[in-house]
C-alpha positions in Angstrom: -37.1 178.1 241.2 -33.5 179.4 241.7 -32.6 182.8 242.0 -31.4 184.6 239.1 -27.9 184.8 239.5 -27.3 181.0 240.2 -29.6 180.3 237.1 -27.0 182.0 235.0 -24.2 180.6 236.9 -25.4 177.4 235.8 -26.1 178.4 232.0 -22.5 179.4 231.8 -20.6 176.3 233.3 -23.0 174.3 230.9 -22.3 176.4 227.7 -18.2 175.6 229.5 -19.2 172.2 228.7 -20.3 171.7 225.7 -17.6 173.4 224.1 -15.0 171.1 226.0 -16.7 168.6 224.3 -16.9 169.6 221.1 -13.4 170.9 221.0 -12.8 166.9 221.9 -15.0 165.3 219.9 -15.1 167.4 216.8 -11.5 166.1 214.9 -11.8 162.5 215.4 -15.9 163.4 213.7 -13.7 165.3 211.1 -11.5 162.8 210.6 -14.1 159.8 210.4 -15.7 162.1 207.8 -12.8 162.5 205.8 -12.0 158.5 205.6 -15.7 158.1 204.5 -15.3 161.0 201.8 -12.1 158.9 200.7 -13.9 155.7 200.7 -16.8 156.9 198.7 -15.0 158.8 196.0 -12.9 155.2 195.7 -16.4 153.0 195.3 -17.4 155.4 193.1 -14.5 155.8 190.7 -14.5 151.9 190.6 -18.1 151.9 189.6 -17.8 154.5 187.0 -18.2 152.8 183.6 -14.5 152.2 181.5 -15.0 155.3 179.0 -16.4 157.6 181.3 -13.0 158.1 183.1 -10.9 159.3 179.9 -10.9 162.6 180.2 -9.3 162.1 184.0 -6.2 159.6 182.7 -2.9 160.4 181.7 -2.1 160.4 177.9 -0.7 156.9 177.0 2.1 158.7 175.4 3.2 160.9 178.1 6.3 158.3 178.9 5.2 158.6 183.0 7.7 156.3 184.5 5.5 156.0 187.1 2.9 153.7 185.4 3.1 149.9 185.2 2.9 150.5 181.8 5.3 152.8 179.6 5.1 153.8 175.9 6.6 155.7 173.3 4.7 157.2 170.8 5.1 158.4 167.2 4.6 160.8 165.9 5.8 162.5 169.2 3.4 165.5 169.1 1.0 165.9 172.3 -1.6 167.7 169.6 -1.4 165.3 167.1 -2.8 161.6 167.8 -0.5 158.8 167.8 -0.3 156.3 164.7 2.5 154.0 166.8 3.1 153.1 169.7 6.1 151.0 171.5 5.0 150.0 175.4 6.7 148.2 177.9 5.5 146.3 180.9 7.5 146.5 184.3 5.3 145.7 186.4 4.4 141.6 187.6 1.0 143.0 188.9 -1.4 144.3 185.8 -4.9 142.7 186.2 -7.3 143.1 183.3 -8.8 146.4 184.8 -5.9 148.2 186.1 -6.2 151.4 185.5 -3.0 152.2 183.6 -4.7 150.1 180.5 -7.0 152.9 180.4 -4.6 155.2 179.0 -4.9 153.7 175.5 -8.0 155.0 175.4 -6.6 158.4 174.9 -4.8 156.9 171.6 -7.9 155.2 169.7 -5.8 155.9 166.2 -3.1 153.8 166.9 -2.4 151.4 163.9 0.8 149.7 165.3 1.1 148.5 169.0 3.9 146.7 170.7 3.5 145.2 174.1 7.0 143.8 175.6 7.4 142.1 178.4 10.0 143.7 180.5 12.1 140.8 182.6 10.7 142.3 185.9 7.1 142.3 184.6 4.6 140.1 183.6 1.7 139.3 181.6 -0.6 136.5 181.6 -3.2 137.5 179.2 -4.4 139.0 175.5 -6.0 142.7 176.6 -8.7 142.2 175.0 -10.6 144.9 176.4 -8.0 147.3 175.1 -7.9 146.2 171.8 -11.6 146.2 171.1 -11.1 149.9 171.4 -8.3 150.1 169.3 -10.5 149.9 165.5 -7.3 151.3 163.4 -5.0 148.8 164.6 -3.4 147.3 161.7 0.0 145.8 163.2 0.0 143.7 167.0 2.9 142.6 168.9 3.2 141.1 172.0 6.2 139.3 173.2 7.9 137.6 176.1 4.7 137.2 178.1 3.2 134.2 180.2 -0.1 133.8 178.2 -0.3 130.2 178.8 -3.9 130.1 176.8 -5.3 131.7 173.8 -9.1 132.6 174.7 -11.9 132.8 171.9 -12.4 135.9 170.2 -8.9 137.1 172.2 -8.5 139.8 169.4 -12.0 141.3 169.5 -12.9 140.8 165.7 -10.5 143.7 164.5 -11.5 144.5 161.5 -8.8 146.5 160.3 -6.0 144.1 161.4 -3.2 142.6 159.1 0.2 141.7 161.2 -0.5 139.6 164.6 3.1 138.6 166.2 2.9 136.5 169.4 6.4 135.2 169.4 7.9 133.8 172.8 4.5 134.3 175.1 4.9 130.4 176.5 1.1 129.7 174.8 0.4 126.3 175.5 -3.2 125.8 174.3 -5.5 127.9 171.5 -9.1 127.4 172.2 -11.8 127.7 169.3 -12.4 130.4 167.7 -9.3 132.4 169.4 -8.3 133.7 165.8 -12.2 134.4 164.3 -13.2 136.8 162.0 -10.6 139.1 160.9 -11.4 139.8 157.5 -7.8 141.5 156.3 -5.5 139.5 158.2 -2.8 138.4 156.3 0.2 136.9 158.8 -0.1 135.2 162.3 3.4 134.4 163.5 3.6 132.0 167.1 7.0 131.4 166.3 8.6 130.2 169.5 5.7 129.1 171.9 4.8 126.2 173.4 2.0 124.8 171.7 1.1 121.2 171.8 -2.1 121.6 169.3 -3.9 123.1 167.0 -7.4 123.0 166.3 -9.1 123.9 162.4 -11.6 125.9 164.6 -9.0 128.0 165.9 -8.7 129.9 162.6 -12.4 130.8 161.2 -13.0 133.7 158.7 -9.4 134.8 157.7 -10.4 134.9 153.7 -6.8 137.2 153.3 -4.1 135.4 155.8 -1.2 134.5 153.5 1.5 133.3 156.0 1.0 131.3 159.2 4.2 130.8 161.2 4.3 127.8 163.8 8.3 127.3 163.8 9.3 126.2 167.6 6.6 124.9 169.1 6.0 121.2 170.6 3.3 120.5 167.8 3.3 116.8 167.5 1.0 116.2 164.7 -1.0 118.1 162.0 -4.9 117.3 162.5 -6.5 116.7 159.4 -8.7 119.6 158.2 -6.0 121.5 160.2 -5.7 124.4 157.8 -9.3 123.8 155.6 -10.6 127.4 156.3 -7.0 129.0 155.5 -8.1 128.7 151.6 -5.7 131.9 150.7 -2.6 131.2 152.8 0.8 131.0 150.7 2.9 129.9 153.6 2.9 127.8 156.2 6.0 127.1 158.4 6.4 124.1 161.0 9.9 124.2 161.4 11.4 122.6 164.5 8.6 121.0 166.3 8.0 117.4 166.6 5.4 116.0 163.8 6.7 112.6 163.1 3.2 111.7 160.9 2.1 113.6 157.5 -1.0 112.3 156.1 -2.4 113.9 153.0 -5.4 115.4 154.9 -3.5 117.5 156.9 -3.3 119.8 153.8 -6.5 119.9 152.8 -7.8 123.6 151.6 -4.1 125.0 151.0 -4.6 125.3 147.2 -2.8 128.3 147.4 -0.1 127.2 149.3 3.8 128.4 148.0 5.7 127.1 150.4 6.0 124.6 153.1 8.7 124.3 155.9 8.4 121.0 157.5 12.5 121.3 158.8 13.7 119.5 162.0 10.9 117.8 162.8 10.4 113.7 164.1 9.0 112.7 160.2 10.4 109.4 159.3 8.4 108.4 156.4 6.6 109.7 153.4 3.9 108.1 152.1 2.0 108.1 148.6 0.7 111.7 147.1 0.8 113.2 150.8 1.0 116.2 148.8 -0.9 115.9 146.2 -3.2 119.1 147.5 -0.9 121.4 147.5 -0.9 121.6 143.8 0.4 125.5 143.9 3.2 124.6 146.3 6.5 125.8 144.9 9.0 125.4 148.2 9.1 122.1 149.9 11.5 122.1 153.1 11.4 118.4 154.5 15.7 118.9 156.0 16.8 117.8 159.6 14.1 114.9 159.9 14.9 111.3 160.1 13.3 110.6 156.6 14.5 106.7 156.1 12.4 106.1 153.2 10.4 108.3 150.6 7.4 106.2 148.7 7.8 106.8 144.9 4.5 108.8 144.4 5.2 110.4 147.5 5.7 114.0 145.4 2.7 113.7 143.2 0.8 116.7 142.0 3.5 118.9 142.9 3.9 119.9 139.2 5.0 123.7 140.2 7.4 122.8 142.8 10.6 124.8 142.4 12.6 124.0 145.3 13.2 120.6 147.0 15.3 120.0 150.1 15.9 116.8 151.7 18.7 117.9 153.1 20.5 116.1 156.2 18.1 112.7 156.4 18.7 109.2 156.5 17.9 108.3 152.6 19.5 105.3 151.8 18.3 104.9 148.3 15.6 107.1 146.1 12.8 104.8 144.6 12.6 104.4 140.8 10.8 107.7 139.3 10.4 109.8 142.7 11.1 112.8 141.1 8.2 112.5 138.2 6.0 114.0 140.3 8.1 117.3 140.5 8.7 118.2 136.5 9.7 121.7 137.4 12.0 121.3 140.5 15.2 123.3 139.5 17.0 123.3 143.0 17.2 119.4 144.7 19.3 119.0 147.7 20.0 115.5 149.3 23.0 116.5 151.1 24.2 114.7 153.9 22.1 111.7 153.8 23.1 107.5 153.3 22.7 107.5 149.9 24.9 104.4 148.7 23.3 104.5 144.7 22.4 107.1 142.4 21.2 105.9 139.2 20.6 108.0 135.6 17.2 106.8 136.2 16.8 109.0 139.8 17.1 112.2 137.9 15.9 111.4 134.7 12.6 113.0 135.0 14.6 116.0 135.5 17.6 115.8 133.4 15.8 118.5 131.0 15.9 121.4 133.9 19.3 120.3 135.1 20.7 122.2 131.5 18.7 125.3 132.8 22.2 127.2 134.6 19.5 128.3 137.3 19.5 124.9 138.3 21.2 123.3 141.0 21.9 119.9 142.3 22.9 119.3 145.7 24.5 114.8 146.1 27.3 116.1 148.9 27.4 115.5 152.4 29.6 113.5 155.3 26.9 110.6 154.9 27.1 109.7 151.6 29.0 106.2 150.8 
C-alpha cells in the first residue's frame, strides 16, 4: 500500500490526465455529433411525406429570386390566396421532387398557371404531382420546354380544367390516355410541337372540348377513328404539317365539327365524299397543298359549308358539278392555281348565292392561264 501522500500525488496527475484528454478529444466528438445531427435532420426532411412540409416552405408568390422557380401572383395580397399565377423556370436542374415545386402547395386556389421556360432553364416533364393539387385550375400553360413525351393521365384528371396550352415544348410522342377524363375541357392547343402521331386513345372522356389545335407539327397522316371520342369538338386545325392522305374515316365522330384547317400540308388528292361526316362543317381550309385533282363528289354532304379555300394548289381543271355538294358556300377561293377552263357549268350549282353581296369569288392568281 502506498503512503498517503504519494496516493494523492498519483490521484492528481491522473485527474491532470483525463482532462488533457478530454479537452483533446471533446471538439472533434462535438463536431462528429453535429455532422450526424445535420445528416439526420436531412434523412428525415426527405422522408417526410409531400404535404407535411407546407407550413415550413416559402409562399409560391413571394417572388424569391433565389428559387429555381419564380412567380408572380395576382391578386398581389400575401392575405388573400392567389387566383393567377405567372412562373418562370431558370434553372436546367428541376427534378420532379425538388423542393421549390412545393411552394404551390401554398396556392391550392389558383385557377390560371403559366409555366415558361426561361432560355437558361429547362424542363423535361408535365408536373403532374403539382397539378393534382391544383383542383381550381381552370387555365394551363406551359411553353418552351423539352417535354419530349406526353405520359398517361399527365394532367391528373382535373376536373375543373377548360384551357390546356402546350405550344413549343418539342413533344414528340402522346401515349394513351395522356389527355383522359377531363370532363369541362373545352381547348387543347400543341400548336408548334414536334409530333409525329396521334393516337384516338390519347383523347378519352372530353364530352365539352370544342377546339383542338395541331398546327406545326410533323403529323403525317390522320388515323382513322383519330377524333371518334371528340363528339363535341367544333374545330380542328392541322395546318402546316405533312398529311399527304385524307380518307373519310379520319373524320369519323366530328358531327359537330365548324371548321377544318387542313393548310400547307403534303395532300395531293381528294377523293369521293371524304367529307361526307362532317355534315356541320361550315369552314373548309384545304390552301398551300399540292392538290392536282379534286374527285367530283369529293365535297359531298357538306350542305352547311360556308367558306371554301383552295387557294394556291395545282388545280388544272374543276370536274363537272364539284360544287353540288356545297349548296351554301358563299366565299370560294381558287386563287393561284393552273386552272386553264372555267365553265358556267363549274359554278352553276352556286350561281344562286353568287347574287347574295356577302358572297365572294376568288379565280385570280399568278398561275392561272
Amino acid at each position: 500500500m502506498l503512503p498517503s501522500a504519494m496516493a494523492s500525488t498519483c490521484y492528481r496527475h491522473v485527474t491532470l490526465v483525463l482532462l488533457l484528454l478530454c479537452v483533446v478529444t471533446c471538439p472533434t466528438e462535438s463536431r462528429n455529433r453535429e455532422k450526424d445531427l445535420k445528416k439526420s435532420k436531412t434523412t428525415q426532411l426527405s422522408q417526410v411525406p409531400y404535404s407535411e412540409t407546407v407550413s415550413s416552405l416559402l409562399n409560391l408568390c413571394s417572388g424569391d429570386r433565389e428559387m429555381k422557380l419564380v412567380c408572380h401572383c395576382s391578386p398581389d395580397d400575401p392575405h388573400v390566396k392567389a387566383q393567377k399565377a405567372n412562373c418562370w423556370i431558370f434553372s436546367k436542374d428541376l427534378p420532379r421532387k425538388d423542393p421549390n415545386w412545393l411552394a404551390f402547395q401554398t396556392q391550392t386556389t389558383v385557377e390560371q398557371l403559366k409555366i415558361t421556360v426561361q432560355k437558361i432553364g429547362n424542363l423535361t416533364y408535365i408536373p403532374s404531382d403539382v397539378l393534382v393539387t391544383l383542383k381550381y385550375l381552370k387555365q394551363l400553360t406551359i411553353e418552351y420546354g423539352m417535354i419530349t413525351n406526353l405520359s398517361e393521365f399527365a394532367f391528373g384528371n382535373l376536373t375543373e380544367l377548360r384551357n390546356l396550352t402546350l405550344h413549343k415544348n418539342q413533344i414528340r410522342l402522346i401515349h394513351p390516355f395522356a389527355f383522359a377524363n377531363h370532363p369541362f375541357l373545352e381547348e387543347i392547343n400543341l400548336e408548334r410541337n414536334e409530333i409525329v402521331d396521334l393516337d384516338k386513345t390519347a383523347l378519352v372522356n372530353l364530352p365539352q372540348l370544342k377546339k383542338l389545335n395541331l398546327d406545326f407539327n410533323n403529323l403525317t397522316i390522320l388515323h382513322a377513328d383519330a377524333f371518334v371520342y371528340l363528339t363535341s369538338l367544333e374545330e380542328l386545325h392541322v395546318e402546316s404539317n405533312q398529311v399527304s392522305l385524307l380518307s373519310r374515316e379520319s373524320f369519323k365522330g366530328l358531327g359537330n365539327l365548324r371548321n377544318l384547317k387542313l393548310s400547307a400540308n403534303n395532300i395531293g388528292y381528294i377523293g369521293d365524299t371524304v367529307f361526307a361526316e362532317l355534315w356541320s362543317l361550315q369552314e373548309l381550309h384545304l390552301d398551300s397543298n399540292h392538290i392536282e385533282k379534286v374527285s367530283a363528289r369529293a365535297f359531298d354532304g357538306l350542305n352547311n359549308l360556308r367558306k371554301l379555300n383552295l387557294e394556291h394548289n395545282r388545280l388544272t381543271r374543276l370536274e363537272r358539278g364539284i360544287f353540288t355538294g356545297v349548296p351554301a358556300v358563299l366565299t370560294l377561293n381558287l386563287n393561284s392555281n393552273m386552272l386553264e377552263t372555267i365553265t358556267y357549268n363549274n359554278f352553276l350549282p352556286l350561281m344562286d348565292n353568287f347574287v347574295n353581296s356577302s358572297a365572294v369569288l376568288y379565280v385570280r392568281g399568278e398561275w392561272m392561264i
